[in-house]
N, C-alpha and C positions, 0 to 999 in steps of 0.2 A: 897664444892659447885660445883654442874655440869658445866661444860663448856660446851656453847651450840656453833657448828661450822657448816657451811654450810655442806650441805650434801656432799659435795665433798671435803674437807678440814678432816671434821669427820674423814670420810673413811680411807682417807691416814693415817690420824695418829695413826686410829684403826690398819690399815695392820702394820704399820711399828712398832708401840709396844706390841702389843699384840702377843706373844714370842717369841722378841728377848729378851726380858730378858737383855735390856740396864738399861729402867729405870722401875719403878713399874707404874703401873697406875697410882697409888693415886697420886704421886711424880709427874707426867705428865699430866696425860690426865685419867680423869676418864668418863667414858663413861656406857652407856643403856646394861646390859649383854646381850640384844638381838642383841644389834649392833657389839659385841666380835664376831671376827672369829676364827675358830681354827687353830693352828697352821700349819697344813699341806693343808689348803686353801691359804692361801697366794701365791701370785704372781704365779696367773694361766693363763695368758694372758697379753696384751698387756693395757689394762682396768685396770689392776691391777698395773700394772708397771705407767701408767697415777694417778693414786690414789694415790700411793706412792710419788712420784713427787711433786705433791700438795701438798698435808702431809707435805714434808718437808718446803715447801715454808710457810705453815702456821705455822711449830714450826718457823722458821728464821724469819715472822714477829714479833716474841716476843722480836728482838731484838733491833727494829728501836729507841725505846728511847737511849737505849745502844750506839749506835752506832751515835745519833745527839748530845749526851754528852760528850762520848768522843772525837768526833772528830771534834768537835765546843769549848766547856766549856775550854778543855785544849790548844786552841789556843787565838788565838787574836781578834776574833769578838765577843763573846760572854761573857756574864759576871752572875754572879748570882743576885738575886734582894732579898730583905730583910727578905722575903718568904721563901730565899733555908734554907737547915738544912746544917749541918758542913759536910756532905760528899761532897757537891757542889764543897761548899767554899774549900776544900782541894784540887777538881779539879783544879780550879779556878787560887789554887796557890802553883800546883804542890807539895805538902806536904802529899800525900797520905798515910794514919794510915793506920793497921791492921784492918780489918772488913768492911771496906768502900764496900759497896754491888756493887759499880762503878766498882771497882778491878776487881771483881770474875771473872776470867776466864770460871768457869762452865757453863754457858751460851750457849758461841760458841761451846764449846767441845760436849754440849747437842744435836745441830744440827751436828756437825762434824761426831760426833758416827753414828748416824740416815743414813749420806751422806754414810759411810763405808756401812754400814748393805745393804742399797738400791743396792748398788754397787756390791757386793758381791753376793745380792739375780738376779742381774742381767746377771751376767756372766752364775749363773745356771741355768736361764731362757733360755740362748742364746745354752746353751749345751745341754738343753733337748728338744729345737723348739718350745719353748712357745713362741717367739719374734723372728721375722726375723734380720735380719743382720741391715737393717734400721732401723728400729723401737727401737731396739738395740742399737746402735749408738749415734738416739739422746737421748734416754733420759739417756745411762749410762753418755753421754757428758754433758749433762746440770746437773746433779748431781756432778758432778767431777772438774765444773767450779764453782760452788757454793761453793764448799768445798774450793775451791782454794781461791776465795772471802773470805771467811770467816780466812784462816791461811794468809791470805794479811791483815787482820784486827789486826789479833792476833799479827804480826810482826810490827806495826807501836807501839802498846801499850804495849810489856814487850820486856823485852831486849835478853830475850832467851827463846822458844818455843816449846815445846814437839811437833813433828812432829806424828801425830798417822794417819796411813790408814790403819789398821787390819784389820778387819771385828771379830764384836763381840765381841767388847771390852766392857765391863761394866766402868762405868763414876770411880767408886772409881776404877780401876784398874790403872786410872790417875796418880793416887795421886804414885804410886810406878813409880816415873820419868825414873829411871835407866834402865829400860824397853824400852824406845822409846828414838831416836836423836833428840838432843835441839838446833834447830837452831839461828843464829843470822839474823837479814835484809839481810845481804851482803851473808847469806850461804841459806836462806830459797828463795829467790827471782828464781836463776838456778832452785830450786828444783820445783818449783811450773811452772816455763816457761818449765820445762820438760813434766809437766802431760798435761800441754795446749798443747804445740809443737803434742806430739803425739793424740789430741782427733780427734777420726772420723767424727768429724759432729764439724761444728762451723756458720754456718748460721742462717739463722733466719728461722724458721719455716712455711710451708706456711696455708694459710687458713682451708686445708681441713684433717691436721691433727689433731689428736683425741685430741693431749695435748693443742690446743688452742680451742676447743670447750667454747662457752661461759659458767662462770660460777656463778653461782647466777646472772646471769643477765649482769656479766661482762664482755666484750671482755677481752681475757684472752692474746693476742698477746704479750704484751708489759711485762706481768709478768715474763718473762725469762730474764733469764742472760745474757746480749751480749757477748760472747764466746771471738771472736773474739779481739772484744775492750779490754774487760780484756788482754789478750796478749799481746795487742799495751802496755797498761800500764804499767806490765812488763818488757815489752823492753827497756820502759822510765827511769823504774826502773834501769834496766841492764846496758843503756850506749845505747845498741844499736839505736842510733836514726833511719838510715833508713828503719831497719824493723819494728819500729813503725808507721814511716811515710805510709808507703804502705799500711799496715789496716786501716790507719785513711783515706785515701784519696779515698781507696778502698768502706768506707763504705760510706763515704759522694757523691761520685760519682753516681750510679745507682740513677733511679727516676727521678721525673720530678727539673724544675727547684726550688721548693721554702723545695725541702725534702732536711732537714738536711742542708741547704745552708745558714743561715745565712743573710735572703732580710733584703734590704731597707724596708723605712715606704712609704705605698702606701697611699696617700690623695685623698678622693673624693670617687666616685662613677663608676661600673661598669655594664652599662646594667641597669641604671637603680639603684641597690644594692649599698650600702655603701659598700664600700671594706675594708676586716679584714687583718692584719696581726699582728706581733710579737715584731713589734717594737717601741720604744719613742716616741712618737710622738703629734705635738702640730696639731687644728684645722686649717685646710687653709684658707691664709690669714691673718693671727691672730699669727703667731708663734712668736711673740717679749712677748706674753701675758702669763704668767705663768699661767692664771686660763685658758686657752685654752689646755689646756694638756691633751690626751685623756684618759682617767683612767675608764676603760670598765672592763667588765666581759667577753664581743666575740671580743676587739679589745685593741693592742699596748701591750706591752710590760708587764702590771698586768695581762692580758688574761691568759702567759703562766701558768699562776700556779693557772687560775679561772674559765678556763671555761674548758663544756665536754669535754669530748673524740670524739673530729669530725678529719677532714683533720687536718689543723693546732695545734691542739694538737700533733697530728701523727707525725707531722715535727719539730717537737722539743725534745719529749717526749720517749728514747728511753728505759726506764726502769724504772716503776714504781709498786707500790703495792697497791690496795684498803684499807683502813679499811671501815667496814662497821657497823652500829649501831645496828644491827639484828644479829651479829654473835661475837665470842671473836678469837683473840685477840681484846683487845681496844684499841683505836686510844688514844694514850699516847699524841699525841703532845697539844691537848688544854688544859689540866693540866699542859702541862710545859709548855705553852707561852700566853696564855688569862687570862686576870685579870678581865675578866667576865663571870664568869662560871666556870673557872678554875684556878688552885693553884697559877700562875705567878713567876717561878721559877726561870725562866731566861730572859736573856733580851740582845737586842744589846750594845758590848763598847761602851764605849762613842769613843774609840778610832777610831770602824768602823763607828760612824753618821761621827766625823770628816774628814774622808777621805774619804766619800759620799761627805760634803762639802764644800768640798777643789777643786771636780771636776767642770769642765765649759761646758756649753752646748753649743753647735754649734750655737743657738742665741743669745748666750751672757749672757742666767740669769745662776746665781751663784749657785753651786751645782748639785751635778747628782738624775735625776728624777728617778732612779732606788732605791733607797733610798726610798722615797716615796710608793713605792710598794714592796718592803720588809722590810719596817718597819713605821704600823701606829702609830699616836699619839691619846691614847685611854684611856679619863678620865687624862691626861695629865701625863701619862706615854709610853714612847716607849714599842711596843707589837712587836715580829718577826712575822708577819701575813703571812710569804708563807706556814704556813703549816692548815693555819687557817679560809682560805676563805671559805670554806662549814656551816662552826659551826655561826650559829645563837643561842647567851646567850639567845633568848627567846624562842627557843626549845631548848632545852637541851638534849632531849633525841632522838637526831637525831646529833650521834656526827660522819657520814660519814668523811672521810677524806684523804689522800694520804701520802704516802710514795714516798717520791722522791729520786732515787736513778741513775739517767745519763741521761744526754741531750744532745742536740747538740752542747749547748754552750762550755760544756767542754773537747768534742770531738775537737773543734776548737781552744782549748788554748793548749790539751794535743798536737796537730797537732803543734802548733806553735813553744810550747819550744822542740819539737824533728827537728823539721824543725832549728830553730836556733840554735842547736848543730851542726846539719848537715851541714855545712856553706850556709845556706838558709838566713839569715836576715831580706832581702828585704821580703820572703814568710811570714817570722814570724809576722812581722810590716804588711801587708797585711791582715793576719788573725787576729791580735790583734787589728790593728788601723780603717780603712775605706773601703776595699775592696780591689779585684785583682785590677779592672779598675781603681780608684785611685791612687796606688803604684806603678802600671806598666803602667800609661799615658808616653808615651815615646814622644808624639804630632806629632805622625806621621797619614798627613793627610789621606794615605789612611788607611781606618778602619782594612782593611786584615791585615797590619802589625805592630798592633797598642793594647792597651790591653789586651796579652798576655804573661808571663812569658818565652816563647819560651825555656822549660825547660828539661829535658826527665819527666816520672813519677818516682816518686809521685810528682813531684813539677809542671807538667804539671795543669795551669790552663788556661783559654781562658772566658773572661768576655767581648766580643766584641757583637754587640747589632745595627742593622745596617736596612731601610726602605728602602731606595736608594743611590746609585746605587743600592746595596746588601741590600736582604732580609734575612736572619738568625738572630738568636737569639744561642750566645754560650753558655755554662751548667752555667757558674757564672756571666753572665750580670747585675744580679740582687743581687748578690753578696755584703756584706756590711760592713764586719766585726764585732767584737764583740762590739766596741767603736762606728762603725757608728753608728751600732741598737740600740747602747745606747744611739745615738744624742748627746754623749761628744765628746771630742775635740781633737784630736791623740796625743797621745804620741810622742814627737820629739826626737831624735839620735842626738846629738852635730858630728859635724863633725871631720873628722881625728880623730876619733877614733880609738886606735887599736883595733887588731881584739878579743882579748879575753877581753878587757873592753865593746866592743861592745858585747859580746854573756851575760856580766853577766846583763849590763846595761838592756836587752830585757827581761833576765829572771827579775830582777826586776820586769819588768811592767806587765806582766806576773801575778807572783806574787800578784800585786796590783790587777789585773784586775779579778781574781780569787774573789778575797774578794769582790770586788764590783758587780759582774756578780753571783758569786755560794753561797754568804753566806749562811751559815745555812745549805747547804743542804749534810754534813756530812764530804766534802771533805779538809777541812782547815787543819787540824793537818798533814794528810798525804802529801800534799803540802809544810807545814814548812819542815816536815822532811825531803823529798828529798831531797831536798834545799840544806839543811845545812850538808845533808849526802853526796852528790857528791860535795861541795866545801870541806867537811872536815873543817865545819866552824859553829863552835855552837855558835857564838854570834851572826849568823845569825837569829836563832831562837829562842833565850835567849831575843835577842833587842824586838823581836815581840809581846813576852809575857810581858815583861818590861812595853813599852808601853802603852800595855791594864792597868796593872796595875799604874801605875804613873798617868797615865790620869782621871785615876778612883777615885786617891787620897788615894790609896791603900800603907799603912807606911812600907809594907812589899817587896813593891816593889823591891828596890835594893837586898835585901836578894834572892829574887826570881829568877831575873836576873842573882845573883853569884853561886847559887842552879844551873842552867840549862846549863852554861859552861863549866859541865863536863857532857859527851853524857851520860852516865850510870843514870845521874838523868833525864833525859826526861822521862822514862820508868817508868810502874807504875810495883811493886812490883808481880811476881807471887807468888800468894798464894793460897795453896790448901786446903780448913780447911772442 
C-alpha cells in the first residue's frame, strides 16, 4: 500500500533511503519512481539537508504509540481495558514473552540508523561548502540531539544497549552485537551528555530560518528538539543538579511575563475581552460551586491540550508533533484511548482516579479538577482524552491530532527536584506548591525587600508586583506554581525534619505531582526509574506498579511486586529476531 506523506515529509524520507541502502523501500517507504532521486543528487544544499531533517522527524513519528506504552502501560497510571490483546496485558504486568511486538527494539534503531546516515552526509556537505558553518551546526545538532532522545529511550526499557553512531550501518548488521558497546543507564547517561556537552548549536531557532518554514500549513517552530533541556535532563540523570538547574532557569527566564512561567488564574475581563489563561479555575464569584468550573477549549487549564496554536499555547507548549488526517503516519492515539470510534485499549488506574481524589482544592471541594480534564467519563467508561480533543466519532475521518512531547509544566518539576538536591527546598516547594511570592512572603512591609529569594542564579527569583509607592512589575509576580495552577492545596513539610528526609519527602511530592500534572504524556516509567535508580531502592518502583495492580484487583499482584525487586526485571527483554 502507498504511503501518502506531505510533500515535505515525502522528500526527506525519499533523500535519506533512497541509497543508503539501510533499509529497502518496500520495508520503509515505498514511493512514486518519479519521486526517487538518484544517488549522487542527494544533499546538495542547505534545502536538502532541511528535507532530510524532516524525514527523520516523520520516520520518529511512527514511534509515538511506542513510546505512550511503554512509558505509561509499564508504570502506574495506566492500565489496559478488556479490549487489549495479551501483549498489553504483559506490559501491564511486567511478564514480557518472546515476540511481544512492544519489545522490539527495531523501531528506534530504524530512526537511530537514518540519525547516523544524516550525520554523516553532513559532515561531507560541511567539507565540500554545500552548508555554511551555521547552517551546519543546527541541523547536524538537532539530529544528534534526537538520536540522543531516542538511546535515552532505549536506556529506560532494556537493561543493556548496543550503542551504534557509524554511519551506514545496515539494521541486520544489528543483530551481530559483538560489533558495538552495550551500555547500561549508569554508563549510557556520560556517553550521551558528552555528545550534548559538545553540540554547536542548542537554541531555538529563529523565525526566518528555512527549517522552521511552515509546513503543510503547520508552524513548524515547536517540532524540534529542545537541545538544551534534553542536557538539563541528563544532568538530572547524572547527579549534577546545578548544571541542570541553570538551563532550566535559563530557559524559563527570557520573554515576557506569562512564557513558560507557570501564572495564576486570571478571572474576569480585560479591555473589555474575557481573559484566557492556563490555569483551574472556577467562575467569579461562584468558586465554592463545582459546576462553575471553567472547562473551555481558549480558557483554564483543559485549554492546555485544546486549543490552537496561538500565544498561550506557545507558553506552555515547548515540543510537540502534528498528526494530521491527509497524510501517514496515523495518529495512533484514538485507537488506543476512545471507545468511540476507536479500539479502547487503555485506560486510566484506578489507582491514578484515586489519587486525583484524594487531592483538595483550594475551595474546599473534594478532588483535583485536573482529573477532569485528563480523564472523561464517556458512555460510563474512563477515556485518557488529552490526546483526544480534536477527534470528533462523528467525523471519523478527520482524525488530526498531537503528539505531546514537553511543557513547561515539566520543566518546572524537572527544576524543582534538581533545585532540591541542590540544598534549594524552599525553591522546590515554591515551584512545586503556590508560587515564588508565597514561599518567600518574608512580611516585610517594604515591597523592595520582600518576595524574593535573595539567592545568586539559578535560584535567583523576584515575584514583587508593586503600583505605589513603586511602579514595577518583577519576571515572576504572576508566578504560581504547579499546585497553585492546579487550585490544589500545597504540599506541607512536617517540621524538624532532617535534612535528607526533607530532600526524599519533596522528591516524593514531586513524584506525586508528576502523575497528577504529566499523566499520559510519556514521561511516567522514566520518572519511577530515576527514582528508584539514585536511592538504589527498587521497592520504590515495585510498590508503584503493586499498587496499580492490587487496586485494580489484579491476583497477580504480589507476584509482580516480587518480579520487580530485582532491578534486572524492570527491563524488557532485548531481542533481535
Amino acid at each position: 500500500m502507498k504511503k501518502k506523506f506531505s510533500s515535505a515529509l515525502g522528500r526527506g524520507l525519499v533523500l535519506l533511503m533512497v541509497g543508503l541502502s539501510i533499509f529497502s523501500c518496500k520495508e520503509v517507504l515505498e514511493v512514486e519512481p518519479e519521486n526517487a532521486l538518484e544517488a549522487d543528487k542527494f544533499y546538495q544544499n542547505k534545502f536538502d539537508a532541511d528535507a532530510a531533517v524532516i524525514g527523520i522527524y516523520g520516520e520518529f513519528m511512527n514511534l509515538a504509540e511506542r513510546y505512550v506504552i511503554l512509558n505509561e502501560l509499564r508504570a502506574d497510571l495506566m492500565d489496559v481495558t478488556a479490549n487489549a490483546d495479551d501483549n498489553l496485558v504483559q506490559l501491564s504486568r511486567h511478564n514480557v514473552r518472546p515476540g511481544n511486538p512492544y519489545a522490539d527494539p527495531k523501531p528506534f534503531y530504524k530512526v537511530i540508523l537514518l540519525c547516523n546516515d544524516a550525520l554523516k552526509n553532513f559532515d561531507i556537505m560541511l567539507a565540500e561548502n554545500k552548508m555554511d558553518n551555521l547552517e551546519y551546526s543546527q541541523r547536524y545538532s538537532d539530529i544528534a540531539a534526537l538520536r540522543t532522545f531516542l538511546y535515552m529511550q532505549l536506556m529506560l526499557h532494556y537493561s543493556e544497549v548496543p550503542y551504534i553512531t557509524e554511519p551506514f550501518v545496515k539494521l541486520a548488521d544489528v543483530q551481530n552485537l559483538s560489533r558495538f558497546p552495550r551500555y547500561t543507564i549508569e554508563q549510557m547517561v556520560p556517553e550521551l551528555i558528552k555528545v550534548l556537552e559538545k553540540l554547536p548549536w542548542k537554541e531555538e531557532y529563529s523565525s526566518t530560518n528555512s527549517l522552521v518554514a511552515p509546513i503543510d500549513n503547520y508552524a513548524s517552530n515547536k517540532f524540534f528538539i529542545p537541545k538544551n533541556l534534553l542536557l538539563a535532563d541528563l544532568y538530572l540523570w547524572s547527579g549534577n543538579y546545578n548544571a541542570a538547574s541553570r538551563i532550566y532557569k535559563a530557559f524559563i527566564d527570557p520573554g515576557d511575563f506569562s512564557q513558560y512561567k507557570i501564572a495564576f488564574a486570571q478571572v474576569g475581563t480585560s479591555n473589555g475581552n474575557p481573559i484566557q489563561d492556563l490555569a483551574v479555575a472556577y467562575i467569579r464569584f461562584r468558586e465554592d460551586d463545582a459546576f462553575s468550573l471553567i472547562d473551555d477549549e481558549l480558557d483554564g487549564w483543559r485549554s492546555i491540550f485544546d486549543r490552537p496554536v496561538d500565544r498561550l499555547f506557545n507558553a506552555e507548549w515547548i515540543w510537540y508533533l502534528p498528526f494530521d488526517s491527509r497524510f501517514l503516519p496515523k495518529n495512533p492515539f484514538i485507537d488506543m484511548f476512545s471507545n468511540r470510534g476507536g479500539r479502547y485499549l487503555v485506560k486510566p488506574s484506578q489507582a491514578a482516579l484515586n489519587m486525583w481524589d484524594m487531592q483538595v482544592q483550594r475551595n474546599g471541594i473534594q478532588g483535583d479538577a485536573r482529573k477532569l480534564f485528563t480523564v472523561r467519563n464517556i458512555n460510563g467508561q474512563p477515556v485518557i482524552y488529552k490526546y483526544i480533543y480534536d477527534y470528533n466519532p462523528l467525523t471519523p475521518l478527520n482524525t488530526n491530532g498531537k503528539w505531546w512531547l514537553m511543557r513547561a509544566a515539566q520543566v518546572h518539576l524537572h527544576f524543582a527536584e534538581a533545585a532540591n538536591h541542590d540544598d534549594q527546598p524552599r525553591v522546590a516547594l515554591a515551584l512545586l506548591n503556590n508560587g515564588i511570592r508565597n514561599i518567600f512572603n518574608n512580611g516585610n512591609t517594604d515591597v523592595r525587600l520582600n518576595y524574593d529569594t535573595f539567592l545568586p542564579f539559578p535560584y535567583n527569583f523576584a515575584a514583587r508586583s508593586s503600583d505605589a509607592p513603586y511602579n514595577f512589575r518583577d519576571p515572576y509576580h504572576q508566578h504560581e506554581g504547579i499546585r497553585g495552577r492546579g487550585y490544589v492545596t500545597n504540599r506541607v513539610v512536617p517540621a524538624n525534619m532532617s535534612a535528607q528526609d526533607l530532600v526524599k519527602t519533596i522528591d516524593n511530592y514531586l513524584v506525586d505531582e508528576s502523575g497528577l500534572e504529566l499523566a499520559y504524556e510519556g514521561l511516567r516509567w522514566g520518572e519511577l526509574v530515576r527514582i528508584a535508580v539514585r536511592r538504589n531502592e527498587p521497592a520504590f518502583l515495585a510498590d508503584k506498579i503493586y499498587q496499580k495492580l492490587v487496586t485494580a484487583g489484579d491476583p497477580r499482584a504480589d507476584e509482580v511486586r516480587q518480579r520487580l525487586m530485582t532491578r534486572e526485571n524492570w527491563f524488557l527483554p532485548f531481542k533481535w529476531e
